[in-house]
C-alpha positions in Angstrom: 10.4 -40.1 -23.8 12.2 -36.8 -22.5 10.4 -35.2 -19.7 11.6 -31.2 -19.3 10.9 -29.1 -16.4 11.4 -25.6 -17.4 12.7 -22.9 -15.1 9.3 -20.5 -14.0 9.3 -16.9 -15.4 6.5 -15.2 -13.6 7.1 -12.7 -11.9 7.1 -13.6 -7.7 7.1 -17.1 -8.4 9.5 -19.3 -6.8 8.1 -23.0 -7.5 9.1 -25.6 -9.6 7.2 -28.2 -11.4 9.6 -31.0 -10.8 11.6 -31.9 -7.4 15.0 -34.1 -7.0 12.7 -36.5 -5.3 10.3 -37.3 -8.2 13.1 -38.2 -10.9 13.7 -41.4 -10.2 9.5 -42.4 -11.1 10.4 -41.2 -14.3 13.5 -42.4 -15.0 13.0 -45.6 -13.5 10.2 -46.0 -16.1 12.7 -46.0 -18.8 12.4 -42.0 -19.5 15.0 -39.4 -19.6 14.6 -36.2 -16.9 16.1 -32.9 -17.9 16.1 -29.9 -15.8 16.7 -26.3 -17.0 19.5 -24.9 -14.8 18.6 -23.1 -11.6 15.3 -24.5 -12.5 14.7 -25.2 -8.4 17.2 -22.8 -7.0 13.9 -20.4 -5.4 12.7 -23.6 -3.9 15.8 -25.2 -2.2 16.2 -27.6 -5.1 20.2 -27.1 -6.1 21.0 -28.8 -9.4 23.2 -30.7 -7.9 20.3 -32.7 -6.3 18.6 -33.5 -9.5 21.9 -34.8 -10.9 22.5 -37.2 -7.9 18.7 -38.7 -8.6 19.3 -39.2 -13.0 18.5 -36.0 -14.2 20.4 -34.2 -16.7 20.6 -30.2 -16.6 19.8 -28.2 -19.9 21.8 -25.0 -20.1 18.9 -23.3 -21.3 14.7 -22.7 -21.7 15.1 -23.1 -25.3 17.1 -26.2 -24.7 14.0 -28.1 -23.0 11.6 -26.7 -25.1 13.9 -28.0 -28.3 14.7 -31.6 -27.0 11.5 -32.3 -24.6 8.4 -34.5 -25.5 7.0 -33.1 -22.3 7.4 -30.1 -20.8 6.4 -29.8 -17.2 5.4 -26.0 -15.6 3.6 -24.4 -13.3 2.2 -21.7 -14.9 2.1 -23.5 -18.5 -0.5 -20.7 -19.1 3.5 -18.4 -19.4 4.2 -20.1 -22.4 5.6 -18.7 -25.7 3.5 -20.3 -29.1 6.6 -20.1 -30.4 8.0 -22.4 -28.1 6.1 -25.0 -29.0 6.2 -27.8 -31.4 3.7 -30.6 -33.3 3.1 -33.3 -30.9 4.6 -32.4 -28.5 3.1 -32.4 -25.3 2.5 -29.2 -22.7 1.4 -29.6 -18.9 0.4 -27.6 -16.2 -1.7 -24.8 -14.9 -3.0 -23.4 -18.1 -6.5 -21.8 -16.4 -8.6 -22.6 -19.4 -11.7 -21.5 -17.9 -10.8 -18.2 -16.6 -7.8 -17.6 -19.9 -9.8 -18.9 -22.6 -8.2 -17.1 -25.2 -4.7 -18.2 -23.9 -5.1 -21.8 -24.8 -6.4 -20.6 -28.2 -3.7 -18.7 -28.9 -1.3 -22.2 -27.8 -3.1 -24.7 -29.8 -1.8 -23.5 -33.3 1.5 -25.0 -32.8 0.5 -28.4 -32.7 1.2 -28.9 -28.9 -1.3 -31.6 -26.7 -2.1 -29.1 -23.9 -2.9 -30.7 -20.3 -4.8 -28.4 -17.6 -3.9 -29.6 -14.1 -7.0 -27.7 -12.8 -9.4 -29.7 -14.9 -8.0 -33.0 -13.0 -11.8 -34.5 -12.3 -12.1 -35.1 -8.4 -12.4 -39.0 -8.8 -11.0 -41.5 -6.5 -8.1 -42.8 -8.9 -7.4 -39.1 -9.7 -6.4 -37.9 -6.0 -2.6 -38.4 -6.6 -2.5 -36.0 -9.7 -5.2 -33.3 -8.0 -2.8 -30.4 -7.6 -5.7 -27.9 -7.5 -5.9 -29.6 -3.8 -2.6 -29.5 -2.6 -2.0 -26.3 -3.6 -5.3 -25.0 -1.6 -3.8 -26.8 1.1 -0.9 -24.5 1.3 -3.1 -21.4 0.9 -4.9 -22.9 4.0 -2.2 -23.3 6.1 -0.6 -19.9 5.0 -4.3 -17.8 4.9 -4.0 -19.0 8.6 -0.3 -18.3 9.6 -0.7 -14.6 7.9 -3.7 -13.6 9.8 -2.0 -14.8 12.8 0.9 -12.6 12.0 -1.3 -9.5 11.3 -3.3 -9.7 14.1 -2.6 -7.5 16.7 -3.6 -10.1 19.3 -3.0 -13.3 20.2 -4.7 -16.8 18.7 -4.9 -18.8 21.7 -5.8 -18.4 25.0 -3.4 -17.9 27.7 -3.7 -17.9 31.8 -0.8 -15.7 33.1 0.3 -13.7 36.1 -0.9 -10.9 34.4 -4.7 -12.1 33.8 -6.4 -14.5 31.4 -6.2 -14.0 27.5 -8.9 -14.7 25.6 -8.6 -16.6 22.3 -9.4 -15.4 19.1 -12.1 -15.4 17.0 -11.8 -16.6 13.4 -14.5 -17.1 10.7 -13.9 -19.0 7.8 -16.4 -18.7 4.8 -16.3 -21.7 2.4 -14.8 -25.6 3.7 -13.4 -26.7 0.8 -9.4 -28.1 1.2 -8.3 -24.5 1.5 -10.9 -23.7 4.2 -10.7 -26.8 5.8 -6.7 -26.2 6.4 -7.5 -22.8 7.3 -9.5 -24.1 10.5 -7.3 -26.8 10.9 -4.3 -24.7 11.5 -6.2 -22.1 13.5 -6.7 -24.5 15.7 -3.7 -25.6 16.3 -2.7 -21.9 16.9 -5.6 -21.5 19.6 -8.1 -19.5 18.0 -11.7 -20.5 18.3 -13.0 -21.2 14.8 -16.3 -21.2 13.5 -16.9 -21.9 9.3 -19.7 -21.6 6.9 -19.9 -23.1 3.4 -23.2 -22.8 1.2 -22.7 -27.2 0.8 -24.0 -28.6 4.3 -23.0 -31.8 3.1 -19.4 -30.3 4.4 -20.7 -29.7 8.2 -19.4 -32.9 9.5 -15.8 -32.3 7.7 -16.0 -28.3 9.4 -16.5 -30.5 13.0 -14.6 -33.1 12.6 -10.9 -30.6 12.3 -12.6 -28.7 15.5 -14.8 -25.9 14.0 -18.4 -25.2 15.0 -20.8 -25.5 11.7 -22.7 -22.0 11.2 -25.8 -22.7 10.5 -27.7 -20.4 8.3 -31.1 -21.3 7.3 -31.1 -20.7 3.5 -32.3 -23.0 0.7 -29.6 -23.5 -2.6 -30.4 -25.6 -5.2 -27.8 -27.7 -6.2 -25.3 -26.2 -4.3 -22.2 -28.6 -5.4 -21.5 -29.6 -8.5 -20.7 -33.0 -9.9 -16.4 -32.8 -9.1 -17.6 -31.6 -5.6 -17.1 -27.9 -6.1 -19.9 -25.2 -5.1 -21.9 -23.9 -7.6 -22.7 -20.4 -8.0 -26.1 -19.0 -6.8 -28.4 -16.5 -8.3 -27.9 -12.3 -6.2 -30.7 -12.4 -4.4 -29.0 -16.1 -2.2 -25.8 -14.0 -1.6 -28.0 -10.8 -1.0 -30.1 -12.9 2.0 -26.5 -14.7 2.8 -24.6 -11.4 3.1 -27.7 -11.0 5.9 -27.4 -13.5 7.7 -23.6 -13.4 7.7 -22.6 -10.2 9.1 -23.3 -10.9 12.5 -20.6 -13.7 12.4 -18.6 -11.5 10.5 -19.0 -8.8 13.0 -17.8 -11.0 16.0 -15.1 -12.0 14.4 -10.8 -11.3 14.7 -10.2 -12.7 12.0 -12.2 -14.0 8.4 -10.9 -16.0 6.0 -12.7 -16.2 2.5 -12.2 -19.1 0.4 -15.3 -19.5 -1.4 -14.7 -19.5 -5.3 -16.6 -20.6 -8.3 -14.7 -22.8 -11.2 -14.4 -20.4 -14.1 -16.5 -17.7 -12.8 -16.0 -14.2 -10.8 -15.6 -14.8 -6.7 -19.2 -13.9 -5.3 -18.8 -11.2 -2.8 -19.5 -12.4 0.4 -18.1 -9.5 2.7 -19.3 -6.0 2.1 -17.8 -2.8 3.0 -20.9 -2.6 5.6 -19.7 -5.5 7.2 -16.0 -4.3 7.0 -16.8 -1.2 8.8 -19.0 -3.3 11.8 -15.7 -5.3 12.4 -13.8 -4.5 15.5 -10.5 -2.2 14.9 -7.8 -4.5 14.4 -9.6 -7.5 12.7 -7.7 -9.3 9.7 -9.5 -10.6 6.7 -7.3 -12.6 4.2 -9.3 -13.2 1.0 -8.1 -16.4 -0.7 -10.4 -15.3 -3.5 -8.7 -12.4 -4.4 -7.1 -13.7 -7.9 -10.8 -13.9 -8.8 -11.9 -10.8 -8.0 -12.5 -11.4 -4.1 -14.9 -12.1 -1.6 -14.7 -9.1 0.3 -16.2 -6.2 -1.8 -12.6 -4.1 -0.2 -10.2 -6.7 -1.6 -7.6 -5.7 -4.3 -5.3 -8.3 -5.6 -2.0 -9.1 -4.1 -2.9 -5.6 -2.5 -3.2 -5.3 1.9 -6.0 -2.6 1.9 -6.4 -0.8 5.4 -9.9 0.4 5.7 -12.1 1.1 8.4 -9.6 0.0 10.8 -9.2 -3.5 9.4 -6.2 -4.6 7.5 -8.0 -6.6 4.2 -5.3 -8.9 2.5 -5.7 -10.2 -1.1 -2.8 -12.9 -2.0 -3.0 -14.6 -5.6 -0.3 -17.0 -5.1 0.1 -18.2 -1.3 2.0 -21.8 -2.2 4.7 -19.9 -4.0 5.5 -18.4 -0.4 5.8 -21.9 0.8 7.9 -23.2 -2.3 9.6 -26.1 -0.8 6.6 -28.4 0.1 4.4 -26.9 -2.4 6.9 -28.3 -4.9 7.0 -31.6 -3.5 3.3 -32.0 -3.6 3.0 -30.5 -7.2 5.8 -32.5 -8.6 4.2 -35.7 -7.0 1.0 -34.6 -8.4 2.2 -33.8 -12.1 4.7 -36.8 -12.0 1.5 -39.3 -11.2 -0.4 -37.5 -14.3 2.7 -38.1 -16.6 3.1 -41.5 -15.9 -0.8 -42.5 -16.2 -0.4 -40.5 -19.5 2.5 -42.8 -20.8 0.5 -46.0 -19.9 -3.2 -45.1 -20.5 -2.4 -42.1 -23.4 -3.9 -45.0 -26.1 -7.1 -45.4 -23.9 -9.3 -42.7 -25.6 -12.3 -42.7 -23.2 -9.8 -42.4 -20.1 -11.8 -40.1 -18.1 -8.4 -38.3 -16.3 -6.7 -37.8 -20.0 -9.8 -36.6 -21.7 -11.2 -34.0 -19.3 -7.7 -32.5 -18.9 -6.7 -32.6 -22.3 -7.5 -28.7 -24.3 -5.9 -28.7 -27.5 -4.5 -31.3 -29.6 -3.7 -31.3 -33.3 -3.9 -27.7 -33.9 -7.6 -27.3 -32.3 -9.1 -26.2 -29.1 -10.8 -30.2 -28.3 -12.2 -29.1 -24.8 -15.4 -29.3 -24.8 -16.3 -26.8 -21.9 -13.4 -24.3 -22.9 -15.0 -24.0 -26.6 -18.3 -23.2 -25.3 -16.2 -20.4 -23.6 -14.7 -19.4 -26.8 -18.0 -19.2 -28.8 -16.7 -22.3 -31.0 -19.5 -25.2 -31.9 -18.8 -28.1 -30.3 -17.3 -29.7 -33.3 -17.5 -33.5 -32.6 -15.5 -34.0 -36.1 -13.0 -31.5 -35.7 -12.2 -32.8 -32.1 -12.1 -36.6 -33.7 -10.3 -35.0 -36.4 -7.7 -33.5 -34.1 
């Protein structure tokens, strides 16, 4: 097989799909790597690099498109129908849940299509979970830019010229996003208190050196069956919004992270809130892609208001392109060589939860339901 990695075109975005470091997986398995050129320029990826590990350097998009049988992205949601051929096979973040209608518009040409975000959260599945490590950056960097914006310091200090106090951060939802978020928080010397609606997570919040906020509200089957939070009827997030604003209110800094798999980001942070916040006080809304947690949040937008500075990034690992490379190439390379050993296994649970289209058709099952189509067992055989 030839395994592409094509150059990203979205705008801002400085990632690649595919590191030096990974080639030799692939090419050791008796596949050839091509690289479009510049490809990992943005990242610190020379092409020189991917030569010195086997790779081979395509002059152009349309040459890995042409001569690939899989073409690795980032965003594979960026590409061209046109692009594609039959067979052929597609992978990367194609947001079915929340794009629908782009994955519809792909699966004419023929093309298997492979969402990374639909990689189930089961044990043999962690290496190829890139949802996670790319939630790990926006952890880390949620952190790092509050930190920055802030106009005080995280930890506390004991100087000549008097004691500083240390910070206060909230973090709303302890997922592998909020989870880094406290972790690195801590490590900076703020004093971190976290809140997620699953308090199966309490002992995780403690055990990276947050105190667990408890707020005494009932949710039914509050996490879902990968481990994800599952939305609530208004009137929990009314009563929750309540109970919240006093943490909210004590707080330097909040960092929102709470988001629902397909769905608009519940708002957790009203203006109200906002405007109770001390002057000064930072709130980075990792939700903001989805609409945001904070009812003041405007996508890749830093809104003052009320004297706080409300921060709304969509895309926090491409800031961090290096590392967020390495773990999404390590992720995506894992996926493509389980493919290429298990891709005659058809009840593999990894292959056919992330596979979308095949044979002309739209086969997921969930991302039909989204498109109003009937869940065709036939045509999906067919396909």
């Amino acid at each position: 097989m030839i395994v592409g990695a094509a150059r990203e075109t979205r705008r801002g975005e400085r990632r690649v799909s595919l590191v030096p470091a990974a080639v030799p997986a692939l090419v050791n398995a008796g596949h050839e790597v091509l690289i479009e050129k510049g490809a990992g320029q943005h990242a610190g990826y020379p092409d020189s690099a991917y030569v010195e590990k086997g790779a081979r350097i395509a002059g152009s998009r349309g040459d890995i498109y042409s001569q690939a049988d899989i073409v690795l992205r980032i965003h594979a949601s960026d590409t061209n129908p046109g692009e594609l051929r039959s067979g052929q096979k597609l992978i990367g973040f194609l947001d079915p849940l929340n794009a629908p209608r782009i994955v519809q518009d792909l699966a004419p040409s023929g093309a298997d299509l492979y969402s990374m975000e639909l990689i189930p959260r089961i044990t043999r599945a962690q290496s190829m979970d890139a949802l996670s490590s790319m939630a790990t950056v926006a952890g880390y960097k949620a952190a790092v830019l509050a930190a920055e914006r802030l106009p005080r310091l995280f930890p506390m200090l004991m100087t000549a010229a008097g004691t500083i106090s240390p910070a206060k951060v909230f973090v709303v939802g302890a997922g592998v996003a909020g989870l880094q978020a406290i972790a690195t928080a801590r490590r900076l010397g703020a004093v971190v208190e976290a809140y997620d609606v699953r308090p199966t997570v309490r002992e995780q919040v403690e055990s990276v050196g947050a105190k667990f906020l408890e707020i005494p509200l009932e949710s039914t089957d509050a996490e879902d069956v990968g481990g994800y939070a599952k939305a609530q009827d208004e009137s929990f997030y009314r009563r929750q919004r309540e109970l919240m604003a006093r943490a909210v209110a004590a707080s330097d800094v909040v960092i929102t992270t709470a988001a629902i798999p397909g769905q608009k980001a519940p708002v957790l942070v009203t203006e109200e809130m906002v405007k109770a916040m001390a002057p000064g006080s930072v709130i980075v809304d990792l939700a903001a892609e989805r609409g945001g947690n904070c009812e003041l949040t405007l996508p890749d937008q830093v809104v003052e208001a009320h004297g706080v500075t409300v921060i709304g990034p969509t895309n926090l690992a491409s800031t961090v392109p290096y590392h967020a490379s390495q773990m999404y190439a390590r992720n995506i390379t894992n996926f493509v060589l389980h493919l290429l050993s298990h891709g005659h296994e058809e009840n593999d649970q990894i292959l056919t939860e992330t596979l979308v289209t095949r044979g002309g058709h739209v086969v997921h099952p969930r991302v039909r339901q989204l498109l109003g189509l009937p869940a065709d067992a036939s045509v999906i055989k067919e396909a």
